[in-house]
Backbone and ligand atoms as CSV (ligand in chain L), in Angstrom:
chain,resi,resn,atom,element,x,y,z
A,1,UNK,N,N,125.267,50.022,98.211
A,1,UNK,CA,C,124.052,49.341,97.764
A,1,UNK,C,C,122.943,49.565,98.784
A,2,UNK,N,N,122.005,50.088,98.591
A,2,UNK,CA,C,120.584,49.959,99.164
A,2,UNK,C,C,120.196,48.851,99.567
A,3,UNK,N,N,119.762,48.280,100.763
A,3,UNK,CA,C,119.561,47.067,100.859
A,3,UNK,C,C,117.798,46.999,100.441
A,4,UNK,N,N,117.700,45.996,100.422
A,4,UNK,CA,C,115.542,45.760,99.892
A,4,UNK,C,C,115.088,45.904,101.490
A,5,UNK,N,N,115.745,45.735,102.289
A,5,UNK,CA,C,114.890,45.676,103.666
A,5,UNK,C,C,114.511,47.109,103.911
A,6,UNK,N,N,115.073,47.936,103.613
A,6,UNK,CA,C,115.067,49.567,103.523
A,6,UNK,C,C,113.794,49.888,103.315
A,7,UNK,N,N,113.630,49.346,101.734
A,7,UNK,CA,C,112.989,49.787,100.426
A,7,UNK,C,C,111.304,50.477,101.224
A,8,UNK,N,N,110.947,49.842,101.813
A,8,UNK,CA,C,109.408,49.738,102.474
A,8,UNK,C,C,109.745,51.157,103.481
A,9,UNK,N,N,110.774,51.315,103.766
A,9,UNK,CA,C,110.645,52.736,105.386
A,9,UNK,C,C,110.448,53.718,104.438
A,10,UNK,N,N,109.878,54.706,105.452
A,10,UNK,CA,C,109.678,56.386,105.020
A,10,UNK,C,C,111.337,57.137,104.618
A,11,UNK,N,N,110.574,57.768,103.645
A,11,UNK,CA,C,111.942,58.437,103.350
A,11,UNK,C,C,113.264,58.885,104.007
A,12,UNK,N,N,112.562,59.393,105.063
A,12,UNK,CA,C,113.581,59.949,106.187
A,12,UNK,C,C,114.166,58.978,106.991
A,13,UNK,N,N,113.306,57.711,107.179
A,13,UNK,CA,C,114.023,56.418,108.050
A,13,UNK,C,C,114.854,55.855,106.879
A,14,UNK,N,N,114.580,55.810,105.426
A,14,UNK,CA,C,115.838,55.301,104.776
A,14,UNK,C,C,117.271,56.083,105.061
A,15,UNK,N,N,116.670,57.378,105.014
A,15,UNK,CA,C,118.217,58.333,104.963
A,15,UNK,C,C,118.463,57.943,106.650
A,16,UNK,N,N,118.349,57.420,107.577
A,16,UNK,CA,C,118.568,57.201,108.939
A,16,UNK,C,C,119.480,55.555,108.697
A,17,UNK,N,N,118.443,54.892,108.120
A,17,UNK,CA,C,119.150,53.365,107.973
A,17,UNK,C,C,120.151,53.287,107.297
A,18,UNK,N,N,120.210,54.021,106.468
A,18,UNK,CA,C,121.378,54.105,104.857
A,18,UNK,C,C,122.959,54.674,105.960
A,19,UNK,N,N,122.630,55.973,107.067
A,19,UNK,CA,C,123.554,56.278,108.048
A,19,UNK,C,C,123.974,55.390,108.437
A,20,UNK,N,N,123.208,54.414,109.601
A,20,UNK,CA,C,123.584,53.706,110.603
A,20,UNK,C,C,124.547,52.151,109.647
A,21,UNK,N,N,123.980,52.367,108.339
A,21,UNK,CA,C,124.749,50.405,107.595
A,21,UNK,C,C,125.556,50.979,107.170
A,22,UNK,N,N,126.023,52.474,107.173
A,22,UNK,CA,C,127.497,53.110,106.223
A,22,UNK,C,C,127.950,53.157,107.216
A,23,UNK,N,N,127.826,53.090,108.836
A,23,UNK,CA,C,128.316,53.313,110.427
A,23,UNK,C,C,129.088,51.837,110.373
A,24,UNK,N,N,128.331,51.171,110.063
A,24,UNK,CA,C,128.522,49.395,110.403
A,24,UNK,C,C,127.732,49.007,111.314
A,25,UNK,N,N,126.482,49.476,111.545
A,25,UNK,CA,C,125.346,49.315,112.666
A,25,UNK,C,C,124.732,48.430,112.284
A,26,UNK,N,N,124.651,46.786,113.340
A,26,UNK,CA,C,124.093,45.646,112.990
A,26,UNK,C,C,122.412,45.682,113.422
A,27,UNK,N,N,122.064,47.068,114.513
A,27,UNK,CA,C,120.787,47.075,114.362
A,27,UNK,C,C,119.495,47.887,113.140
A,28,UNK,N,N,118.755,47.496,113.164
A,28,UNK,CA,C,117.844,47.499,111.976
A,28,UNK,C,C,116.882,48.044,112.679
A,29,UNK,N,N,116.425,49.162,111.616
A,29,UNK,CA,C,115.350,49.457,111.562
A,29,UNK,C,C,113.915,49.285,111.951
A,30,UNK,N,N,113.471,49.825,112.664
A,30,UNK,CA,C,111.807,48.913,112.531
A,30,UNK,C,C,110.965,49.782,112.874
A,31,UNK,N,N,109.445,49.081,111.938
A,31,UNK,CA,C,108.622,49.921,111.574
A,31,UNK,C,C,107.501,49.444,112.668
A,32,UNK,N,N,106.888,50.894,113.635
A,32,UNK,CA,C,105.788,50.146,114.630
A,32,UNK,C,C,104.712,50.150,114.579
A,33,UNK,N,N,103.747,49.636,114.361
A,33,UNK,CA,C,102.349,49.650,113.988
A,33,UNK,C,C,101.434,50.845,114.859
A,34,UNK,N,N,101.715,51.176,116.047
A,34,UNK,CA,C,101.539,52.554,116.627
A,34,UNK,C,C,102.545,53.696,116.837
A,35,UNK,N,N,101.824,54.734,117.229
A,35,UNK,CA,C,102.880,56.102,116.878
A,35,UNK,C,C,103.835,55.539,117.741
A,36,UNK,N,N,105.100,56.034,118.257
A,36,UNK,CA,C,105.376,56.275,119.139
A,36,UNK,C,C,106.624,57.842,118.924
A,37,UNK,N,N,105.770,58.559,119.773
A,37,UNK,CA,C,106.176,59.863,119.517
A,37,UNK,C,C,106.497,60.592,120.585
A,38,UNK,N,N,106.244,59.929,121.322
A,38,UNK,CA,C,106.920,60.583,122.943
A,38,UNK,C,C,108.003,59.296,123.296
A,39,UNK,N,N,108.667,58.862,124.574
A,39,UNK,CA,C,109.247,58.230,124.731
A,39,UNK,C,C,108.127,56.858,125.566
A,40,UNK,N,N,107.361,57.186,126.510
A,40,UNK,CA,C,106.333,56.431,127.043
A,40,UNK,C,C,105.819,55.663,126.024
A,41,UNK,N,N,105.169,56.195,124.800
A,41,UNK,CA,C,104.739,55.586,123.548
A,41,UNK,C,C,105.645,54.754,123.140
A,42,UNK,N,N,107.269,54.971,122.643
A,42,UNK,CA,C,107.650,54.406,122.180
A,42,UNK,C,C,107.934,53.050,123.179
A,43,UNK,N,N,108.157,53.016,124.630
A,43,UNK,CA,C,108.835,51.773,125.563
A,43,UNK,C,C,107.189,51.316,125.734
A,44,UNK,N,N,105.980,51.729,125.142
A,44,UNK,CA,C,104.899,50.640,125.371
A,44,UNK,C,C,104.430,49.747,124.369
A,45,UNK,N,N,105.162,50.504,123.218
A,45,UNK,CA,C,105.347,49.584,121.858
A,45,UNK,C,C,106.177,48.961,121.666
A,46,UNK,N,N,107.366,49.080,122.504
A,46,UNK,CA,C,108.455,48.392,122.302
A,46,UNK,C,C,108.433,47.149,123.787
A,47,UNK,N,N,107.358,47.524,124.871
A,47,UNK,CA,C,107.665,46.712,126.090
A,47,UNK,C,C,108.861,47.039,126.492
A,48,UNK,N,N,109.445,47.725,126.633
A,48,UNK,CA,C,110.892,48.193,127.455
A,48,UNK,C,C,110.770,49.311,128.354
A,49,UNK,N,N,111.677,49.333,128.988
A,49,UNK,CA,C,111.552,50.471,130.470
A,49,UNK,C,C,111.476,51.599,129.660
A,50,UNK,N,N,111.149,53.244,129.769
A,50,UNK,CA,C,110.864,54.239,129.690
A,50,UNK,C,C,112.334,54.727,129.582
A,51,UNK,N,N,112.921,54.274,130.518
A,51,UNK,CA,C,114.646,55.085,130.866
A,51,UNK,C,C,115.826,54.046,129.466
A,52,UNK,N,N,114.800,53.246,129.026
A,52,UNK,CA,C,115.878,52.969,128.037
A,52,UNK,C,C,115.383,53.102,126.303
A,53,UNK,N,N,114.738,54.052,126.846
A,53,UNK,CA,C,114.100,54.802,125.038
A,53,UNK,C,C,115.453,56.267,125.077
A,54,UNK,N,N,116.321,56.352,124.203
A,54,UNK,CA,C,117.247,57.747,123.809
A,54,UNK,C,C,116.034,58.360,123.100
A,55,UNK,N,N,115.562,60.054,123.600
A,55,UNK,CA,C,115.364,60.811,123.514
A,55,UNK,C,C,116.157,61.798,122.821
A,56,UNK,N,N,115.877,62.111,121.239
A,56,UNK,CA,C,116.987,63.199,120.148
A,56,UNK,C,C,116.457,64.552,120.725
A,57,UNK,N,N,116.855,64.869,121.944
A,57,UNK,CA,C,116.445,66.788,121.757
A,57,UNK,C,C,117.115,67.508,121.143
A,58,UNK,N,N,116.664,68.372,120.514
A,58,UNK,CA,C,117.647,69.316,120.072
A,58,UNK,C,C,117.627,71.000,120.981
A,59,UNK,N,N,118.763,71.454,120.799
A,59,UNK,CA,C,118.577,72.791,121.713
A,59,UNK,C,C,119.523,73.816,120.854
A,60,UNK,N,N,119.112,74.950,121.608
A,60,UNK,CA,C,120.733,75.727,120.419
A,60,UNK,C,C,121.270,76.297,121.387
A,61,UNK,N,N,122.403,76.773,121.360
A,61,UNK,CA,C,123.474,76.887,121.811
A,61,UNK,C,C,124.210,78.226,121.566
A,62,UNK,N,N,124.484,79.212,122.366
A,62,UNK,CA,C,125.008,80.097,120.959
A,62,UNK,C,C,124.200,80.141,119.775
A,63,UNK,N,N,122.818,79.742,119.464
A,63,UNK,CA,C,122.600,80.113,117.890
A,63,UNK,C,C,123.063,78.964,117.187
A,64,UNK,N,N,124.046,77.853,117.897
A,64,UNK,CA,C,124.551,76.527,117.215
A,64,UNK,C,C,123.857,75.483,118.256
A,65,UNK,N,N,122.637,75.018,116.876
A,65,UNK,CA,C,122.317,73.646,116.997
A,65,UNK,C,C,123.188,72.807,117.912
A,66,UNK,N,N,122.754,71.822,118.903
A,66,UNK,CA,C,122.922,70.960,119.436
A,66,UNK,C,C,122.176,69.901,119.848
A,67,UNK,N,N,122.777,68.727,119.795
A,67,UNK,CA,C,121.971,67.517,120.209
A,67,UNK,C,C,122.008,66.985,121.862
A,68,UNK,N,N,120.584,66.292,122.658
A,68,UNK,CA,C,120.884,65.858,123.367
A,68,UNK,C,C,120.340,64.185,123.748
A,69,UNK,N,N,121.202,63.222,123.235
A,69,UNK,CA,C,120.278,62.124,123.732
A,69,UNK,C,C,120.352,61.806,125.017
A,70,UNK,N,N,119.013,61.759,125.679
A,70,UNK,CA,C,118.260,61.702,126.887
A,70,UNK,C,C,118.032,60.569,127.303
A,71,UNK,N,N,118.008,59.714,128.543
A,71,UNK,CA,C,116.821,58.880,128.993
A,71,UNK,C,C,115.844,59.317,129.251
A,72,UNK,N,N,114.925,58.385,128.584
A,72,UNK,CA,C,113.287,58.790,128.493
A,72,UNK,C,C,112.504,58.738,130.057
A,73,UNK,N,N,113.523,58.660,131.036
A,73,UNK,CA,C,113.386,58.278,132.453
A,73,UNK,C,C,113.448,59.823,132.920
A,74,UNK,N,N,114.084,60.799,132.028
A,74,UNK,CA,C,114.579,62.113,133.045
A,74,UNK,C,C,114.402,62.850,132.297
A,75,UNK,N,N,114.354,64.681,132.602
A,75,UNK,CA,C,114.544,66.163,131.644
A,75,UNK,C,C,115.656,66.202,132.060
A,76,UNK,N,N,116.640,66.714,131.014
A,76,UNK,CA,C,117.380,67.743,130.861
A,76,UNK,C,C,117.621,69.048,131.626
A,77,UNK,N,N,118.242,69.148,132.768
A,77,UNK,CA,C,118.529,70.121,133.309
A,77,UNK,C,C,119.180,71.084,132.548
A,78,UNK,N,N,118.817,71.730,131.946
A,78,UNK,CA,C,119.732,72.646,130.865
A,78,UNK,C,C,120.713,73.794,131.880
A,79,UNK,N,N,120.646,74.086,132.882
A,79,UNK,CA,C,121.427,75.282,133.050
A,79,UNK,C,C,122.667,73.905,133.580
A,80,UNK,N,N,122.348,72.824,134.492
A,80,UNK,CA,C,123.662,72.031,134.797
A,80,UNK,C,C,124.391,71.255,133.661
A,81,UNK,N,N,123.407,71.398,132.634
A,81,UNK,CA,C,123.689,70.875,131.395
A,81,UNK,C,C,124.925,71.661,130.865
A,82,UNK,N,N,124.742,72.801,130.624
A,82,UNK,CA,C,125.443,73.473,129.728
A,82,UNK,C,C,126.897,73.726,130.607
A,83,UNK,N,N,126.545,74.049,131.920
A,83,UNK,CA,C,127.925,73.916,132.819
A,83,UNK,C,C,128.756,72.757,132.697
A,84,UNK,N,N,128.433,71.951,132.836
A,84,UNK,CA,C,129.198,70.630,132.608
A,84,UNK,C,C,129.731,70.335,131.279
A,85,UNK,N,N,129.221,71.003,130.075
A,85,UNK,CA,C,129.519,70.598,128.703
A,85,UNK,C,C,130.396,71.788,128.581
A,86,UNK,N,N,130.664,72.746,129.233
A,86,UNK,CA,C,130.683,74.005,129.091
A,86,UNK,C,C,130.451,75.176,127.757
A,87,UNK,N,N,129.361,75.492,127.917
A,87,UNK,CA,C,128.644,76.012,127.228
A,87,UNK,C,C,127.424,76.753,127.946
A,88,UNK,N,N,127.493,78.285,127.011
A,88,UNK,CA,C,127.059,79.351,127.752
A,88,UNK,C,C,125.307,79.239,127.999
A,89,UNK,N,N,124.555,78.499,127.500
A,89,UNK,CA,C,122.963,78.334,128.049
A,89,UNK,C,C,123.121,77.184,126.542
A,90,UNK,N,N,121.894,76.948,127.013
A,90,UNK,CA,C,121.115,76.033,125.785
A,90,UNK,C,C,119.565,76.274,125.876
A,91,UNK,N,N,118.507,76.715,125.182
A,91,UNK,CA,C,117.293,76.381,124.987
A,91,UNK,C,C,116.977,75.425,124.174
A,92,UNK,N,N,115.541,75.432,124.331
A,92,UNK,CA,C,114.918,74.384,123.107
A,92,UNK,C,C,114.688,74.989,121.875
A,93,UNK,N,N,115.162,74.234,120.748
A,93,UNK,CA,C,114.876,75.101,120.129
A,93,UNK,C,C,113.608,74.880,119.069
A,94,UNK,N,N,113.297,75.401,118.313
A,94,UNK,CA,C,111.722,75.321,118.208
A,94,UNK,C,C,111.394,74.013,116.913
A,95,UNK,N,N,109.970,73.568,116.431
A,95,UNK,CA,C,110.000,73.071,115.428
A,95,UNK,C,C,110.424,72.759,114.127
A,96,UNK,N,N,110.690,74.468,113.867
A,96,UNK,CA,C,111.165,74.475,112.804
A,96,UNK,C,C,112.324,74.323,112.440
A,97,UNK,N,N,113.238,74.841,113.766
A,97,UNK,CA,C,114.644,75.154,113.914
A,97,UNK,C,C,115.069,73.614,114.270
A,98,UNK,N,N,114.409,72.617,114.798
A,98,UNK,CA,C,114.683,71.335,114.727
A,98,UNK,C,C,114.545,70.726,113.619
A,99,UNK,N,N,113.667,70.700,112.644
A,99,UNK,CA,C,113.524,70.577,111.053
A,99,UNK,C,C,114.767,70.977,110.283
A,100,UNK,N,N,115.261,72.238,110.462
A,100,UNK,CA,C,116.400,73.022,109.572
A,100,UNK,C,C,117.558,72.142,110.034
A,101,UNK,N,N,117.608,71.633,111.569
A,101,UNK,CA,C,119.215,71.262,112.217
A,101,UNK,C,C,119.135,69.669,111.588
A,102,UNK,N,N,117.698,68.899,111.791
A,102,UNK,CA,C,118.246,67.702,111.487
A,102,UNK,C,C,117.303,67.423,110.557
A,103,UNK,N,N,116.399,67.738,109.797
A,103,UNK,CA,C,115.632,67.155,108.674
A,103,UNK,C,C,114.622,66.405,109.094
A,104,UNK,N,N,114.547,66.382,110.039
A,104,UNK,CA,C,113.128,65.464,111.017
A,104,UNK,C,C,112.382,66.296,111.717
A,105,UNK,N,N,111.148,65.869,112.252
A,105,UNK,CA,C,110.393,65.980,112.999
A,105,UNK,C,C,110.238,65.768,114.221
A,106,UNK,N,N,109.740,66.739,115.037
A,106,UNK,CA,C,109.911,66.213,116.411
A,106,UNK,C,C,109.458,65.424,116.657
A,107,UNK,N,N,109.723,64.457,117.353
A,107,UNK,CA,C,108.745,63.334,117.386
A,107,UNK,C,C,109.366,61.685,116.820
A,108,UNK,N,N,110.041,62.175,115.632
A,108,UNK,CA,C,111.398,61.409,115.177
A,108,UNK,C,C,112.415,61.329,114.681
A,109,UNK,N,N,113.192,62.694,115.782
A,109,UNK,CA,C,114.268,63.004,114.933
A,109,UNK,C,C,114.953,61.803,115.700
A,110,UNK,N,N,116.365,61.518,115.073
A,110,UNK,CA,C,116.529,60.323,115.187
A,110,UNK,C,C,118.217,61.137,115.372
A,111,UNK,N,N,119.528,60.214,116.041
A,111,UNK,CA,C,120.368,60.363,116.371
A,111,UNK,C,C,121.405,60.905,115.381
A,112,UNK,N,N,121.435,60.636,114.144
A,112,UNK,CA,C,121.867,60.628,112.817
A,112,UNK,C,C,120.959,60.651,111.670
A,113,UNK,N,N,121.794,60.560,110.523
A,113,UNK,CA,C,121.196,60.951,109.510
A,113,UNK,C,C,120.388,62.246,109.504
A,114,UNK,N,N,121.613,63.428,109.980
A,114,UNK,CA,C,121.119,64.780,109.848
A,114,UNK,C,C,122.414,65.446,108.535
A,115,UNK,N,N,121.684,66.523,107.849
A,115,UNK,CA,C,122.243,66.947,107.137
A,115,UNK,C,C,123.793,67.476,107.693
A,116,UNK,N,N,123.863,67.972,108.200
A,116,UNK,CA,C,125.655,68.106,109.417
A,116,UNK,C,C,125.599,67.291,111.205
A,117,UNK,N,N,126.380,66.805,111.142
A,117,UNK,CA,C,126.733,66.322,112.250
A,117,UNK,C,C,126.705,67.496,113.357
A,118,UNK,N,N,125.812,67.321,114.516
A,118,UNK,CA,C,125.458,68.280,115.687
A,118,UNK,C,C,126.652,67.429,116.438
A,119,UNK,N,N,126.743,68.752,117.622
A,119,UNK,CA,C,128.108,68.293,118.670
A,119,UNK,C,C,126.724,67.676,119.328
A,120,UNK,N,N,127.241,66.325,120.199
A,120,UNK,CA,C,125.971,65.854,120.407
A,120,UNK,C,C,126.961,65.392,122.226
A,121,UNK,N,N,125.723,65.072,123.052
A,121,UNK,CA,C,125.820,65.041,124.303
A,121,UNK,C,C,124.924,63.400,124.449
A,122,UNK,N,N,125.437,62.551,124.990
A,122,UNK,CA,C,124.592,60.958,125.667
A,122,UNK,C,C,124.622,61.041,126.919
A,123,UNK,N,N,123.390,61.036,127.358
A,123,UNK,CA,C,123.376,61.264,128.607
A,123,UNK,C,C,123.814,59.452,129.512
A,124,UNK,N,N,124.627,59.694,130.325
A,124,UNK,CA,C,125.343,58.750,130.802
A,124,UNK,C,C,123.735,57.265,131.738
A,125,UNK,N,N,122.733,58.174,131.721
A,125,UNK,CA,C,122.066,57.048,132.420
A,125,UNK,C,C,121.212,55.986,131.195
A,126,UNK,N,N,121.942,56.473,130.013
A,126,UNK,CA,C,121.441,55.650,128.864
A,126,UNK,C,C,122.265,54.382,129.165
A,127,UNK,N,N,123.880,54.670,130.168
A,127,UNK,CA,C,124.322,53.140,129.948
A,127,UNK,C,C,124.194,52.001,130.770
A,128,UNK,N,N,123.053,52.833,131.642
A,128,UNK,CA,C,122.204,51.567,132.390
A,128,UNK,C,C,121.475,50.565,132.010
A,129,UNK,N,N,121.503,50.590,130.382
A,129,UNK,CA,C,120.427,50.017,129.648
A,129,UNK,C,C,121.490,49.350,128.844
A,130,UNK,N,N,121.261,47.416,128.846
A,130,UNK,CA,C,122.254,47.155,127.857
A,130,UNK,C,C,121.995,47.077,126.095
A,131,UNK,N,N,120.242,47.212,126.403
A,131,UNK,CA,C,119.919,47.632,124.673
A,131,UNK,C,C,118.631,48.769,125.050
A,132,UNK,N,N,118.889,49.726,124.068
A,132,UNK,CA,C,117.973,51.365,124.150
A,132,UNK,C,C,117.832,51.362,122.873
A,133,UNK,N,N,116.661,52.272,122.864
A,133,UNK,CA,C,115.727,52.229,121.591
A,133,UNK,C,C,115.759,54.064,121.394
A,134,UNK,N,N,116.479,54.429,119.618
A,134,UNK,CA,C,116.184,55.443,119.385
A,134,UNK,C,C,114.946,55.716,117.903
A,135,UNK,N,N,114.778,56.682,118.106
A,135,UNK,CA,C,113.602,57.474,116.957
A,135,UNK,C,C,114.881,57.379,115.549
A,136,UNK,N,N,113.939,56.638,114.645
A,136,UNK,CA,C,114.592,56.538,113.231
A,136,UNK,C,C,114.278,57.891,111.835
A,137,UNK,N,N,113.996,58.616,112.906
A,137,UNK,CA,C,113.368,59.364,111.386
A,137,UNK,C,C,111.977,59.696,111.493
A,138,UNK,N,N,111.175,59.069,112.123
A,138,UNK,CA,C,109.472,59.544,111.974
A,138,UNK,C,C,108.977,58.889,113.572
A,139,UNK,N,N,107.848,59.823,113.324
A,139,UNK,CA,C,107.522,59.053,115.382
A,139,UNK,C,C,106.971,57.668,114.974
A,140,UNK,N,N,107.032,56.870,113.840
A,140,UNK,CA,C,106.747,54.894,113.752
A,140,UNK,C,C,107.975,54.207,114.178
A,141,UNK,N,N,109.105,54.968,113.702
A,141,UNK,CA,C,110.275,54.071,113.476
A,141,UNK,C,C,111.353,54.386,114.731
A,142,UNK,N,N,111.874,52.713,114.841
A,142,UNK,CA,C,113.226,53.217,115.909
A,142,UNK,C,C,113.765,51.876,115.512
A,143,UNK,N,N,115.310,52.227,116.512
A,143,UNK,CA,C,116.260,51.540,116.238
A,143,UNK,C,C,116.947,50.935,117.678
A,144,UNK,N,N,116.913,49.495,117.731
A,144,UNK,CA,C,118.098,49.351,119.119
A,144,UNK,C,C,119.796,49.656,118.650
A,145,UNK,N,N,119.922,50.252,120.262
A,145,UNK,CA,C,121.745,50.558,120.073
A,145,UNK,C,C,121.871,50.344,121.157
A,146,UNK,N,N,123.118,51.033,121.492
A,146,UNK,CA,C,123.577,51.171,123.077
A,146,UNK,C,C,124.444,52.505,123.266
A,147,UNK,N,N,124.473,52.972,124.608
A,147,UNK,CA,C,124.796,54.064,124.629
A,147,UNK,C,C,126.579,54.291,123.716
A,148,UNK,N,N,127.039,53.349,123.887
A,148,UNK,CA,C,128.697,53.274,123.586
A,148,UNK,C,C,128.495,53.917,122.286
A,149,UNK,N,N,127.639,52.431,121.129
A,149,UNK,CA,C,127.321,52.852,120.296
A,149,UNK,C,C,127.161,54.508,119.069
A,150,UNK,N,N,126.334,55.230,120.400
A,150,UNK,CA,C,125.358,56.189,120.051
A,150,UNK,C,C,126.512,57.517,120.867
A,151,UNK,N,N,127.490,56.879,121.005
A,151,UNK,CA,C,128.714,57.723,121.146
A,151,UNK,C,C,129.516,57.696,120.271
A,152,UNK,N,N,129.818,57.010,119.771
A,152,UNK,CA,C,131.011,56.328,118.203
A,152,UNK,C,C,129.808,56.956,117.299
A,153,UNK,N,N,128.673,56.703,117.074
A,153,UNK,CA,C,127.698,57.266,116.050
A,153,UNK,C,C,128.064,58.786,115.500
A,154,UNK,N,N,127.842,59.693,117.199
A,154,UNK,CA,C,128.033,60.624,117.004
A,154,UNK,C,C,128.810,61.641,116.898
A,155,UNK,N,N,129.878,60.798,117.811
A,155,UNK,CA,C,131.172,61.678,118.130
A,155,UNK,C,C,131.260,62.802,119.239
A,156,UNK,N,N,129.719,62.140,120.179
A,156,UNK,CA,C,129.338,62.549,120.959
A,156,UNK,C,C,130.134,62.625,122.435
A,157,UNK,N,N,129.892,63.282,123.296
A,157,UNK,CA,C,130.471,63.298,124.667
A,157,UNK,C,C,129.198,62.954,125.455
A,158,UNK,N,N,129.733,61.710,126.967
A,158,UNK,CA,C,129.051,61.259,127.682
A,158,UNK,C,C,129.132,62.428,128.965
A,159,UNK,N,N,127.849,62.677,129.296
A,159,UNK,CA,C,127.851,63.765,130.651
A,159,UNK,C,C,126.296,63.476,130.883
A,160,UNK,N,N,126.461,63.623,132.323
A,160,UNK,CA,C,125.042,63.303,133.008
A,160,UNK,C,C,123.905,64.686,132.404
A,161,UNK,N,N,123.120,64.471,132.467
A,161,UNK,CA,C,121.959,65.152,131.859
A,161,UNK,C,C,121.095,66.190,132.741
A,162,UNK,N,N,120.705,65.263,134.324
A,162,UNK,CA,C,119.728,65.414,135.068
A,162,UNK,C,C,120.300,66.348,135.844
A,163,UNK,N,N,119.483,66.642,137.101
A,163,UNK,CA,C,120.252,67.281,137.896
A,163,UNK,C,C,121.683,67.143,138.954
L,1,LIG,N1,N,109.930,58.835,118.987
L,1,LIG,C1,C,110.149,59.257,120.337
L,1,LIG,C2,C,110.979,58.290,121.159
L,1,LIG,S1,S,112.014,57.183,120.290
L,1,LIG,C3,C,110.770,60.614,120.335
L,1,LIG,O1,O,111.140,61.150,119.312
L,1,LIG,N2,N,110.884,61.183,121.541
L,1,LIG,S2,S,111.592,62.601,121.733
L,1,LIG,O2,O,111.555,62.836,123.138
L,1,LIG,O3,O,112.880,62.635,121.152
L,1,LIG,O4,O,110.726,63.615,120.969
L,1,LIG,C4,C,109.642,64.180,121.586
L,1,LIG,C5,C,110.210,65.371,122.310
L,1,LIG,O5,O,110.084,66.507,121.495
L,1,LIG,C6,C,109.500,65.685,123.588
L,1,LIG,O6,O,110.095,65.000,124.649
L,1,LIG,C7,C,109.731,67.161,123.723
L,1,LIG,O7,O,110.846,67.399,124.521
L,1,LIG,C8,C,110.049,67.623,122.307
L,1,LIG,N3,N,109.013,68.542,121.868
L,1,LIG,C9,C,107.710,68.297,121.758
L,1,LIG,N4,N,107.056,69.398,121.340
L,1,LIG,C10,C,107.985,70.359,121.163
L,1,LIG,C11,C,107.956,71.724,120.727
L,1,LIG,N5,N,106.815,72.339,120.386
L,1,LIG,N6,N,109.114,72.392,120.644
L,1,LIG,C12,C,110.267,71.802,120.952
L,1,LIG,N7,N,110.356,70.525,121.384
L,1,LIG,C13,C,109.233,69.812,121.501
């Protein structure tokens, strides 16, 4: 069943919310009256630290899509990245190729609710935060979780990110 609280989000945050209540995810949706499309944007709309906004990067891998949720506190070291995950490089990969992997936009691709499940990576300084805020689908919308969470979500592996 569709819930009515849904009914009002953008298309792409329904197919995000419709994920997370078929997950059993007691957090909800929400819609922010400013963009927030970087991570700074989103923890000044939300009033929360910077390092506890999850960041959806995507990168490819081999040519295979991958996810990385980030603290909005740090980059992605990609060459210690990929050593540790082991995996032969990772770039970024581009707009479009983030569109094709998860059906979103940069800006709000969101942890789930992608057409295939990406091998996905949480970066471990997300579990400094006992509630973190991810992108639902569009740079308005996000969602509180927690890193544990946004590991069971994904089926993700925890490995440090930074350098
Ligand atoms: N809504 C916010 C926080 S909840 C959000 O989606 N943040 S984000 O970090 O996941 O998405 C913005 C990120 O997209 C930037 O940090 C940047 O790494 C990436 N990005 C921005 N422009 C490009 C681009 N042209 N190509 C690839 N990645 C880009």
């Amino acid at each position: 069943m569709e819930s009515r609280e849904h009914a009002s989000l953008p298309a792409r945050s329904r197919e995000v919310a419709r994920a997370l209540a078929e997950a059993g995810v007691e957090g909800r949706v929400r819609e922010l009256t400013e963009s927030a499309r970087t991570a700074a944007e989103a923890a000044a709309a939300l009033g929360c630290e910077v390092g506890a906004i999850a960041n959806s990067l995507v990168f490819l891998s081999d040519d295979e899509p991958v996810l990385v949720l980030t603290s909005g506190r740090h980059q992605v070291d990609t060459t210690a990245l990929a050593a540790r995950w082991g995996r032969g490089g990772l770039r970024r990969a581009t707009p479009e190729q983030v569109r094709e992997a998860t059906g979103q936009a940069i800006g709000g691709v969101a942890p789930v609710g992608h057409p295939r499940t990406l091998p996905t990576v949480v970066d471990t300084a997300l579990t400094e935060h006992p509630r973190i805020w991810a992108a639902a689908g569009t740079p308005r919308t996000v969602f509180p979780t927690t890193a544990g969470e946004l590991l069971r979500l994904t089926g993700g592996l925890l490995l440090p990110v930074g350098r």
